[in-house]
Every structure is written in structure tokens, then in C-alpha cells.
N, C-alpha and C positions, 0 to 999 in steps of 0.2 A: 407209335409216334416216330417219326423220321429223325433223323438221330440229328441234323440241323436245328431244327425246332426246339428236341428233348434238353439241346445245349444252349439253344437262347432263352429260355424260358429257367433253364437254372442259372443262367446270370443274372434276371431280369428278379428273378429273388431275391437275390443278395441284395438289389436296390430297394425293392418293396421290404425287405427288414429294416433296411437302414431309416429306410423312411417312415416306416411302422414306429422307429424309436422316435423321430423328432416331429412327432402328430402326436404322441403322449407327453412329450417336453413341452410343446405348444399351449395342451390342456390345461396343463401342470401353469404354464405362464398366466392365466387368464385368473388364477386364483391366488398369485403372488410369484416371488422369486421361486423355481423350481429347482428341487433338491435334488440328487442321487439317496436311494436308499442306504440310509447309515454312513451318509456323508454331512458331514459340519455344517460347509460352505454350501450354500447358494450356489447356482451356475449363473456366472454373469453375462451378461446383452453380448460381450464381445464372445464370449466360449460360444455361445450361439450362434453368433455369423457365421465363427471358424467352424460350428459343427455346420453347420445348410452350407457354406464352400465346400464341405467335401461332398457335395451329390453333383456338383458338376466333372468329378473326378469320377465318381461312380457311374452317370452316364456318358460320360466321353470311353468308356472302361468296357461298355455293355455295344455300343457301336462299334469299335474298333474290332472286339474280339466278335462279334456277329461276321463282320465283313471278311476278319480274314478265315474262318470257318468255313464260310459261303464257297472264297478262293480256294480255300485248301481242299473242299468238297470236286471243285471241279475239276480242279490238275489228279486228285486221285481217282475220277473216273477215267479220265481220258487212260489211264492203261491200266485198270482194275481188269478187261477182258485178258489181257495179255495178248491180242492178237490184231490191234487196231494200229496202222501204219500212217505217217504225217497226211496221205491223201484224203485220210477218212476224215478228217476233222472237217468241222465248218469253216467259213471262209476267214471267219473271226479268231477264230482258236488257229487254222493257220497262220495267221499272220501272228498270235501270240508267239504260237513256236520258233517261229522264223528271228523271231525278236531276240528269241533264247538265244539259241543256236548261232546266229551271225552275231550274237551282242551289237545291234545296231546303234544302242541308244548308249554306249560306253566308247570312253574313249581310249583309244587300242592305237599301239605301232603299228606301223605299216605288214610286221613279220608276225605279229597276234590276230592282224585280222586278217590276213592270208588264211593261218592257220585255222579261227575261225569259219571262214567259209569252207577248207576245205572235209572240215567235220561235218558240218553241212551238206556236202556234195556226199559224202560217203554215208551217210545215213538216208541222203535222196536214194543212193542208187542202191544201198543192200536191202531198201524196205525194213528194215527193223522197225520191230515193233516199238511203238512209244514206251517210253518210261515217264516217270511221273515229273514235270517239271514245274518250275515255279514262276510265276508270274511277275513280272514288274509291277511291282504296287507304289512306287515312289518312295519319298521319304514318310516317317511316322508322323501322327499328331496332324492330319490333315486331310480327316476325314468329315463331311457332312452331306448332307443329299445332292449337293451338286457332285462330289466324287463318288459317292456310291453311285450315280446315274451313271459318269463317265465310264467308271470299271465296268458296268454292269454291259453298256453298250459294245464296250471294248471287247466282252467275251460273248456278247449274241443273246444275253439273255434281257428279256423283256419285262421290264419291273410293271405289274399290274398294283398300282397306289393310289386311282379314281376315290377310294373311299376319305382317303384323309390327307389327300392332295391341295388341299385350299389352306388346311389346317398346318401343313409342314410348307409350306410356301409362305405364310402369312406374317411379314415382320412384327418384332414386339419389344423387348429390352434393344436397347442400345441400338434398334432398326434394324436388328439380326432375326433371321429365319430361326424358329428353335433349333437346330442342327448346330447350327454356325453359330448360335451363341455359346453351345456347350463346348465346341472346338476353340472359342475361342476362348474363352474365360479358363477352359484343361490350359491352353498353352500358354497363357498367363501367367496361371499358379507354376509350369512346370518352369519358366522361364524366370519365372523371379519377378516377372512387371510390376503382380499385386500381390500384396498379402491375404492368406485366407479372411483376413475379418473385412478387408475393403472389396473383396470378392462378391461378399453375400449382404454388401452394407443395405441394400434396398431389395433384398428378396425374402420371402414369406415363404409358410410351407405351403400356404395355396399354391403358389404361382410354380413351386418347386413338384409339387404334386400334378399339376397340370403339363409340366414342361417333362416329368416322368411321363404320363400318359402318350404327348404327342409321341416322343421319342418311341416308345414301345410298340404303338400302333403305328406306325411307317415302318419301322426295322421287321415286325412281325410280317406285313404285307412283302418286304422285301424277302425275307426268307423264305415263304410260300411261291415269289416267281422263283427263285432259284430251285428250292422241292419240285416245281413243276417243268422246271427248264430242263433238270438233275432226269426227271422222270421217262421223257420226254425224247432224251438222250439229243437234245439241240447242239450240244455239241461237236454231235457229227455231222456232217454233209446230209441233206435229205435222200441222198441213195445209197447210202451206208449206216442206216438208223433200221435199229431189229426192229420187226413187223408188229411185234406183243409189248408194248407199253406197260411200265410197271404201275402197279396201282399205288 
């Protein structure tokens, strides 16, 4: 198993436990107030909200850390050979590096961004090999399928999601795409707008069980273009890509 996958699928755990506990608390609800074992009290309607608000912190938790995995996968190929120079890359990962490199998108004195370029120019002309650099991802907390498409574009890789494209498009709470409801309800809580029990005031474990499902199956489909992008070596320029394709 490709060590992208082997890592979303053990975050993707941690959610299906969480939610494995609050499908037995559901049960337990259908029969009376639901206990902990060898606890006194009852768990009341509100502990319950606050518990189903924490799984939009679990799936905003399972996105974020899939994506920058994905990211961190590709800046460590691009010089895992040790002998791949800024020409090789794709047109796309060019321009990423160049982004680095001249920090285009930072605001710099006049005598920073001299300097800037002229690292720039001296790495043009010794060819040195790439080192591993890092990607402008923006600020945090503001990830859903619209930014994972833009990133994805950004660096050339082609997200194949035909199968559950209608299903991750299709507005539902609040007129939000499932992505965009999890990024938004995460930045909510993290902001202070709502409290966890006004969070979860109208959601169920169906709907939460559901809203795991979509999430998992688009993020899975997205890790697979990137294993196949990764594979693929799209990265680089089509006349600098090895002839033997990994499996």
C-alpha cells in the first residue's frame, strides 16, 4: 500500500472509532437516557450535541492532514533523485518554484527582493540540483474541494472524482457542499462563533455518518490521482520523466 493511502486510511480510523462510539450512544438513546458504564448520571441531549460537534473537528482534521501529505509527498519527490535540476519540472511545479525562490507572493523591500532574485539567477545558472521546497498553501482552516481542486491544478495533478462528483458538489445543511460545511462549522468552533452544542443542534448520527462517508470517498479518490500523478512522475516536464513507470 502506498504510504499516502497507508496514512489516510489511518486517520480515516480515528474517525470511524469516534463514530463507532456515538452509533452505540444513539442505540443506547432509543431505549432511554444513555449511561457510561459505571457512571451515575445519564448523558444528557446537550453532552450529545457537544459530543456529534466534535466529528466536524475530526473531519476538517482528516482533510487538512490528507492534503498537506499529498503536498509534502510531491515537494519530496521533486528531489528524492538528487539529480533533477529546476528545468526538469513541469510547467506547473515551475512556476511553483519560481514562486519560492523570488517569494513573489510576499511583500519584500526593494533590497530583499533584489536579493531574492538574485538566488534565483544563481541557482538558474549553477543548475543545482533541486532541494526539497515547500509550497504556498495559504493560510490554515480553509480547505474544501474547491481548494483542494485549486492546489491540485496548481501543481498539475489531475484529480480523477467522476465517481462521487455529484455527491461532493451537491449542497445540503446550511446550502453548503459537504466539504464547505465541515470547513465551516471547524472554523466556527475554532473561532468562537458557536458553541459545540449549537454546532450539532440539528444533526443526527445518520447525517454525520453520511457526511463521514461523502468526505472519505472524494479525499480517497483524491489521494489515488495524486499516487497516480506521484507514480507517473507528472511532475516533471514530459522529456525528463523515466521511461519505467512505477507500479
Amino acid at each position: 500500500m502506498h504510504k499516502l493511502l497507508a496514512a489516510f486510511e489511518e486517520r480515516l480510523a480515528e474517525v470511524n472509532t469516534y463514530l463507532d462510539f456515538l452509533i452505540s450512544l444513539d442505540e443506547q438513546t432509543k431505549r432511554g437516557p444513555p449511561k457510561l458504564v459505571g457512571a451515575i448520571n445519564s448523558i444528557t441531549a446537550e453532552q450529545q450535541r457537544i459530543l456529534y460537534s466534535s466529528v466536524y473537528l475530526h473531519l476538517y482534521n482528516l482533510v487538512e492532514s490528507t492534503m498537506t501529505r499529498c503536498i509534502e509527498a510531491v515537494a519530496q519527490s521533486t528531489h528524492s533523485a538528487g539529480c533533477w535540476v529546476p528545468k526538469n519540472l513541469s510547467s506547473s511545479l515551475r512556476r511553483e518554484w519560481v514562486r519560492l525562490k523570488a517569494r513573489t507572493h510576499t511583500d519584500l523591500t526593494p533590497e530583499h527582493r533584489l536579493e531574492s532574485a538574485l538566488n534565483l539567477f544563481e541557482d538558474l545558472v549553477a543548475q543545482k540540483p533541486l532541494s526539497e521546497f515547500e509550497f504556498d498553501r495559504g493560510g490554515g482552516g480553509n480547505w474544501d474541494d474547491d481548494a483542494i481542486q485549486k492546489m491540485s491544478e496548481r501543481m498539475g495533478c489531475n484529480l480523477s472524482i467522476e465517481k462521487i462528483y455529484s455527491a461532493i458538489k451537491r449542497p445540503g445543511r446550511n446550502n453548503l457542499k459537504p466539504l464547505s460545511l465541515v470547513k465551516e462549522l471547524r472554523n466556527n468552533l475554532a473561532h468562537g462563533k458557536i458553541s459545540f452544542a449549537e454546532c450539532a443542534q440539528d444533526s443526527t448520527v445518520g447525517e454525520l455518518l453520511d457526511l463521514r462517508d461523502k468526505t472519505a470517498l472524494y479525499l480517497r479518490e483524491v489521494v489515488f490521482s495524486f499516487i497516480d500523478y506521484l507514480n507517473k512522475f507528472e511532475f516533471l516536464s514530459p522529456q525528463h520523466r523515466p521511461t519505467e513507470i512505477l507500479k
